[in-house]
C-alpha positions in Angstrom: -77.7 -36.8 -9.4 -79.0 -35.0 -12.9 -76.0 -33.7 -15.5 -76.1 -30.8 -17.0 -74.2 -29.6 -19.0 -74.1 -25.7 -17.9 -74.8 -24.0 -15.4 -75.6 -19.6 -14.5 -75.7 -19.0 -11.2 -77.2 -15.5 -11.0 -80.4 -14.3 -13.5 -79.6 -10.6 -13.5 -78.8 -9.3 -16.8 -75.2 -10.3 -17.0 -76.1 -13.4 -15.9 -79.4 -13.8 -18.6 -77.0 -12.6 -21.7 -74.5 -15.5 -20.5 -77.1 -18.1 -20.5 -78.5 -16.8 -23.7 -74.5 -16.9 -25.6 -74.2 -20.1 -24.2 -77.7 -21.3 -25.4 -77.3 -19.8 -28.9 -73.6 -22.1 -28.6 -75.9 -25.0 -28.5 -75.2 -25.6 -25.1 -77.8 -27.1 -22.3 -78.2 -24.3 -19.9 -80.0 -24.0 -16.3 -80.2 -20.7 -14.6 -80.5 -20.7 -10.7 -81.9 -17.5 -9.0 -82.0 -17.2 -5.7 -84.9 -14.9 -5.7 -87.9 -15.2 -7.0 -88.4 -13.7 -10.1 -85.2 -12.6 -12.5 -83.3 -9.0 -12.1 -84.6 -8.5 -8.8 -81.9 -6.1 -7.3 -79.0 -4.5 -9.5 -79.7 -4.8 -12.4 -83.7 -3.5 -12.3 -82.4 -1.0 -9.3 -80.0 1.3 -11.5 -79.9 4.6 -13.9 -81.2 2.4 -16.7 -78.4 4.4 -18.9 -76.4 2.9 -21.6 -73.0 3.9 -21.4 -71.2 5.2 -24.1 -68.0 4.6 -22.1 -66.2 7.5 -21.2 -65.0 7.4 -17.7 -62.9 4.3 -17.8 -59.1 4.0 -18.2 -57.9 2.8 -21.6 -57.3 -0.8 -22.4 -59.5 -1.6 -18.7 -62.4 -4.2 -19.3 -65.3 -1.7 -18.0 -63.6 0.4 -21.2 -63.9 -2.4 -24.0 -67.3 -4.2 -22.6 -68.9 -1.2 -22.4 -67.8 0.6 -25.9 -68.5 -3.1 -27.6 -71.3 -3.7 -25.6 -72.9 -0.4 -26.3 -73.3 -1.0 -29.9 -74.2 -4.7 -29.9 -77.2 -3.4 -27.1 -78.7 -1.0 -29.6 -78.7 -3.3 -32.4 -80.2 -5.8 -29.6 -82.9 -3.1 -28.9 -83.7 -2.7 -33.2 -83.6 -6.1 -33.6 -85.9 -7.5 -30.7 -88.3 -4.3 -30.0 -86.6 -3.2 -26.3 -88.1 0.3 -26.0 -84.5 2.6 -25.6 -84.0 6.1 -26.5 -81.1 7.3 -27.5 -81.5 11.2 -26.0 -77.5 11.7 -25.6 -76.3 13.4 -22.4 -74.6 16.8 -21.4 -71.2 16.5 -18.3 -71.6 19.9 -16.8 -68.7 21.9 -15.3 -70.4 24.1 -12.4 -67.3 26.3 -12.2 -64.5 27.6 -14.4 -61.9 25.5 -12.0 -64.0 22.6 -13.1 -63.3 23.1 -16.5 -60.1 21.7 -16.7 -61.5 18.2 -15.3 -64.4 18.4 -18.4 -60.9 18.2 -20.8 -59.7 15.2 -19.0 -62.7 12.9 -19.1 -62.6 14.5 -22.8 -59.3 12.8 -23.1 -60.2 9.6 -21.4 -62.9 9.2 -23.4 -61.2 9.9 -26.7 -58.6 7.2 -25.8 -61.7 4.7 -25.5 -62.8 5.7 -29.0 -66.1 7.9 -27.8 -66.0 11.7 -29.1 -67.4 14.2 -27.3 -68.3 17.9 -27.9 -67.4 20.8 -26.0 -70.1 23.0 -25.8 -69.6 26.3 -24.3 -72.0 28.0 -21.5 -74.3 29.7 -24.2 -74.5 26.2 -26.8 -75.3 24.1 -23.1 -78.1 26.8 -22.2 -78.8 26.3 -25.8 -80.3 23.1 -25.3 -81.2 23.2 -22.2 -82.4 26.6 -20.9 -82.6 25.7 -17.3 -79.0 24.5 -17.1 -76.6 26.3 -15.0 -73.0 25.9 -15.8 -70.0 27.0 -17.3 -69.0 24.5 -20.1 -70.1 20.7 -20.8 -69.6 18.1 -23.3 -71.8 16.4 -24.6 -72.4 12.7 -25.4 -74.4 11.9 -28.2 -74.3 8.1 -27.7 -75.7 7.9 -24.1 -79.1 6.5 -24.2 -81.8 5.1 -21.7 -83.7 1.8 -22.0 -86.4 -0.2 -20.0 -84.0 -2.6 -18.8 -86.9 -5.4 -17.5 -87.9 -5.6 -21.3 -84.6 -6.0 -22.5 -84.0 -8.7 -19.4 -87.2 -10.5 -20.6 -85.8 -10.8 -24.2 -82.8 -11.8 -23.3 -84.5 -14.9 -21.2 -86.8 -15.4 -23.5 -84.0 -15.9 -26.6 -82.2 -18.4 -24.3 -85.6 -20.3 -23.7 -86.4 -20.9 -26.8 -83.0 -22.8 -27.5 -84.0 -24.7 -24.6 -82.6 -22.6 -21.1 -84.1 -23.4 -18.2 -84.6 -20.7 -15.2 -85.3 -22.0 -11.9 -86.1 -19.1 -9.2 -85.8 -19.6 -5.8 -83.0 -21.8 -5.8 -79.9 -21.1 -3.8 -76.2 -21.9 -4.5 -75.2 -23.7 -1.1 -71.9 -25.8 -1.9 -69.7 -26.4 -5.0 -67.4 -29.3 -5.0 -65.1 -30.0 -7.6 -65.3 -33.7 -8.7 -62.2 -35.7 -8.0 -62.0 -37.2 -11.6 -62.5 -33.4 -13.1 -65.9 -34.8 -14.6 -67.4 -31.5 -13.7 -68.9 -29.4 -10.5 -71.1 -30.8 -8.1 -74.2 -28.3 -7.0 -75.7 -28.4 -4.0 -79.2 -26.1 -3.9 -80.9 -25.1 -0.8 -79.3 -26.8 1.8 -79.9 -30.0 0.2 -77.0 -32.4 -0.8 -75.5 -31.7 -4.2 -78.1 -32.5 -6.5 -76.1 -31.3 -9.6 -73.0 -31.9 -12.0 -72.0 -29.5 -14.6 -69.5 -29.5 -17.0 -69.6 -25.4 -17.1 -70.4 -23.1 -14.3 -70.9 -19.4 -14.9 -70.6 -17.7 -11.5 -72.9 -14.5 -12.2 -74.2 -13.7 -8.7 -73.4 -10.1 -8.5 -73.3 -9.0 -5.0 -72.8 -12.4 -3.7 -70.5 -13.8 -6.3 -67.4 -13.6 -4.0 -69.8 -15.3 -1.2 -71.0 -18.2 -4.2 -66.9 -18.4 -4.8 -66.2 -19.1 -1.5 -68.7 -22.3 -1.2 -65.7 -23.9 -4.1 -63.4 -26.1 -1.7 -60.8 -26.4 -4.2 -60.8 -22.5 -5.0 -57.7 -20.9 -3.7 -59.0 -17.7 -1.6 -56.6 -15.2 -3.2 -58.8 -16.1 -6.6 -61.7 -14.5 -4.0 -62.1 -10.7 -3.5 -63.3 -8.8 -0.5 -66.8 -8.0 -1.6 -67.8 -4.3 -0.7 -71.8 -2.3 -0.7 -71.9 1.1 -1.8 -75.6 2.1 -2.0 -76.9 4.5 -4.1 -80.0 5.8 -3.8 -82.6 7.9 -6.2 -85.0 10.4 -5.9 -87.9 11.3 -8.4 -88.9 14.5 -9.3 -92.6 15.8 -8.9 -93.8 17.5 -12.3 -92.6 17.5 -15.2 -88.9 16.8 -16.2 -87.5 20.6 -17.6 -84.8 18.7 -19.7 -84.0 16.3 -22.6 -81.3 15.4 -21.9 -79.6 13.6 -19.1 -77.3 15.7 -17.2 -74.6 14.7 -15.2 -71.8 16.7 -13.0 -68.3 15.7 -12.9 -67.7 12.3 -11.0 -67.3 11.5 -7.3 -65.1 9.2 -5.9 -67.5 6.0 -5.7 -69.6 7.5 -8.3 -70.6 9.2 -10.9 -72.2 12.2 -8.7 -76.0 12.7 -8.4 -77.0 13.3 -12.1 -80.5 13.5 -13.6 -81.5 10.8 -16.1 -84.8 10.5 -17.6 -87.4 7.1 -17.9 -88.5 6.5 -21.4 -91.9 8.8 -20.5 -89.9 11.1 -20.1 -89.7 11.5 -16.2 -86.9 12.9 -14.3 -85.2 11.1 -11.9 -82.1 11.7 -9.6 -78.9 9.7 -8.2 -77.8 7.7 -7.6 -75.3 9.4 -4.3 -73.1 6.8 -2.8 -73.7 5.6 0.8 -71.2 2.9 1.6 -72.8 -0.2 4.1 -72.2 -3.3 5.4 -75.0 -5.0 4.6 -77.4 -4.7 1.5 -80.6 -3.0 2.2 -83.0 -0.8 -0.6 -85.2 1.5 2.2 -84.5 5.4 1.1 -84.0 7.6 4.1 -86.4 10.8 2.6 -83.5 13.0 4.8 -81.1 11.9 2.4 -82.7 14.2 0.1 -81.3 17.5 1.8 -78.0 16.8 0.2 -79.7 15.5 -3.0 -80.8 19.3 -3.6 -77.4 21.0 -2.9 -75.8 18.5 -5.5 -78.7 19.0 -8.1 -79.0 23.4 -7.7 -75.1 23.6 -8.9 -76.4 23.1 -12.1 -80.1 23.2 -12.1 -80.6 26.3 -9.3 -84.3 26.5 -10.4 -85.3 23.0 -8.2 -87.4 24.4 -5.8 -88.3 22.8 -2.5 -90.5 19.9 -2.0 -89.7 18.5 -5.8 -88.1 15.6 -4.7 -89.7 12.2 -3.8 -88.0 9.2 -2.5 -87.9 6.6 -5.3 -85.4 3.4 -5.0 -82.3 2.1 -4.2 -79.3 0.0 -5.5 -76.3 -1.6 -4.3 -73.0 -1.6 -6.6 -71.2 -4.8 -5.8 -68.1 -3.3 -5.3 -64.5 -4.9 -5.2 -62.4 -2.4 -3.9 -63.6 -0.2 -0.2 -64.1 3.4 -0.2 -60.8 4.6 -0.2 -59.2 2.4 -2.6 -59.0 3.1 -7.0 -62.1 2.0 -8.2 -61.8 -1.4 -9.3 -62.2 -3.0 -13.0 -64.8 -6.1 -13.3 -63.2 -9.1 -13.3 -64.0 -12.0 -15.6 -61.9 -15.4 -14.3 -61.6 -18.1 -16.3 -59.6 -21.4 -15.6 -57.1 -19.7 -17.1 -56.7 -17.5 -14.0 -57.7 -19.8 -11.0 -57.4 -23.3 -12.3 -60.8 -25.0 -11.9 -61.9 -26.3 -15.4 -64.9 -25.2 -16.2 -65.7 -22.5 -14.0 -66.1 -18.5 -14.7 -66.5 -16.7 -11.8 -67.5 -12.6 -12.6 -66.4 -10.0 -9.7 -67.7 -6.5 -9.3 -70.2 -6.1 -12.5 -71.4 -2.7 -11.6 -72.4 0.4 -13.9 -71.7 -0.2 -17.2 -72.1 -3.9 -16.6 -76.1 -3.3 -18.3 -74.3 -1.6 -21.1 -71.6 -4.3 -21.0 -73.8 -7.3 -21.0 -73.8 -8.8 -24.2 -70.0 -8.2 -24.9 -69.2 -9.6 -20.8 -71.5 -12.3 -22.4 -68.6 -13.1 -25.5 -66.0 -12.5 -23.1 -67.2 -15.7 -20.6 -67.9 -17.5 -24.2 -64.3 -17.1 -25.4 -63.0 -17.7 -21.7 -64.3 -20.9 -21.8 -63.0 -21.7 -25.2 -59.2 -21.3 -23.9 
């Protein structure tokens, strides 16, 4: 059985900036996909927005990671050539009764440490001539960025201090060595063919399933893993904004808003379809409702604009009618296994978060 001396389970880009902390730490690191290439479902099947972090309650971990992360992702981006664009964003309030929600995310951003402007209906139209609405603020730290280049970097940085990623290589059992000498890993169906001193559980939507394969796990350190899909339709000529525009949120979401790709095309989404199971196809119907969302404040879309593009699946942790949930980052600290760091529902901002979720697991495992 080969030792090693850390382990990522998971090569999406929570997962890649983990492996990259831990291989800028010094530290031997191999990174097991089960797929076969890296970043193959949430983290390439998103907005590709980074998140100034406005929507999430004060003092939560989506709050800090993503205001922390934010900043250390743009220097990331100057430092290392990731093509971003930093083209700011406009929440729209379609109706005067929706103006009153524009000054509580105002608040709620404020208490994160992110200013926004209120603009009134003539400085939105202002900047945006085909903009319906009655009031928005803006967000002048929202950005976009090609998120595969900034995945490659980021596995690129950690294999040049000597990472390892091995595709195609599932997690099938985790057993905790009697002696506490580290966690044996068993790949494939095979017998465990593995020991680690670390283990960074980064599987995304099957993290809760890769927790349950630890015998000596208790299951209330598990949650009940929930899908809610979002899909995204592309617009057909040319994108009539700059900016990205977004309504106010959803339960489940943040609403079907437009964002932009780095040439500038408009895309929109994602809606949020809850399911048992995950699967990317786009039903083109779905788009029916896509066009009453997107005419409350662009009324100009005309019929036939809209393309089926892609899909995502948020790896929730709470169910449709619950609060939305905070990510969790659980450390030995929490659950009692030395060694191991198990990361629960890393959705949106977790590509904003990434590098500061990627300090966080650092420090957990220096407690």
């Amino acid at each position: 059985m080969d030792n090693v001396d850390a382990v990522v389970i998971g090569a999406g880009v929570v997962g890649l900036a983990v492996a990259r902390a831990l291989a800028l730490d010094g530290r031997e690191v191999l990174i097991l996909e089960a797929a076969d290439h890296f970043g193959t479902e949430t983290s390439s099947r998103n907005s590709e927005v980074i998140h100034a972090g406005i929507y999430y309650p004060r003092g939560s971990l989506k709050a800090l990671m993503c205001v922390s992360g934010r900043g250390l992702l743009y220097d990331f981006c100057e430092e290392y050539g990731v093509p971003y664009r930093r083209c700011g964003k406009l929440i729209v309030a379609t109706s005067e009764s929706q103006l009153t929600q524009l000054e509580h995310i105002r608040k709620a951003a404020r208490a994160n440490g992110v200013n926004l402007e209120f603009f009134s209906r003539a400085q939105a139209l202002a900047l945006e001539p085909q903009l319906a609405c009655e009031g928005a603020l803006h967000s002048p730290m929202t950005g976009i960025i090609d998120s595969h280049s900034y995945m490659l970097a980021l596995l690129g940085q950690a294999e040049s201090r000597g990472a390892m990623l091995v595709t195609e290589s599932r997690v099938t059992s985790l057993q905790l060595d009697n002696d506490g000498g580290g966690i044996r890993i068993g790949i494939n169906n095979e017998e465990p063919l593995l020991r680690a001193r670390t283990v960074i559980n980064s599987a995304g939507l099957y993290a809760p399933h890769v927790a349950r394969l630890i015998e000596s796990l208790s299951p209330q350190h598990v949650p009940t893993p929930y899908f809610a899909k979002g899909n995204y339709f592309t617009l057909s000529g040319r994108s009539p904004f700059e900016r990205l525009v977004y309504p106010i949120p959803e339960p489940g979401g943040l609403g079907v808003h437009l964002t932009l790709d780095l040439a500038g095309r408009a895309r929109f989404g994602p809606d949020v379809q809850w399911v048992e199971h995950c699967e990317y196809k786009v039903e083109p119907q779905r788009a029916e409702r896509f066009y009453a969302a997107i005419r409350a404040y662009w009324p100009d879309l005309v019929d036939g604009a809209l393309q089926p593009a892609y899909a995502g699946i948020r790896p929730k942790i709470n169910g449709p009618k619950e609060a939305s949930a905070d990510f969790r980052v659980d450390g030995p600290d929490t659950h009692g296994v030395p060694g191991l760091v198990n990361l629960f529902g890393i959705e949106s901002p977790g590509l904003t978060a990434s590098l500061a979720l990627a300090q966080h697991v650092t420090a957990k495992l220096s407690q």
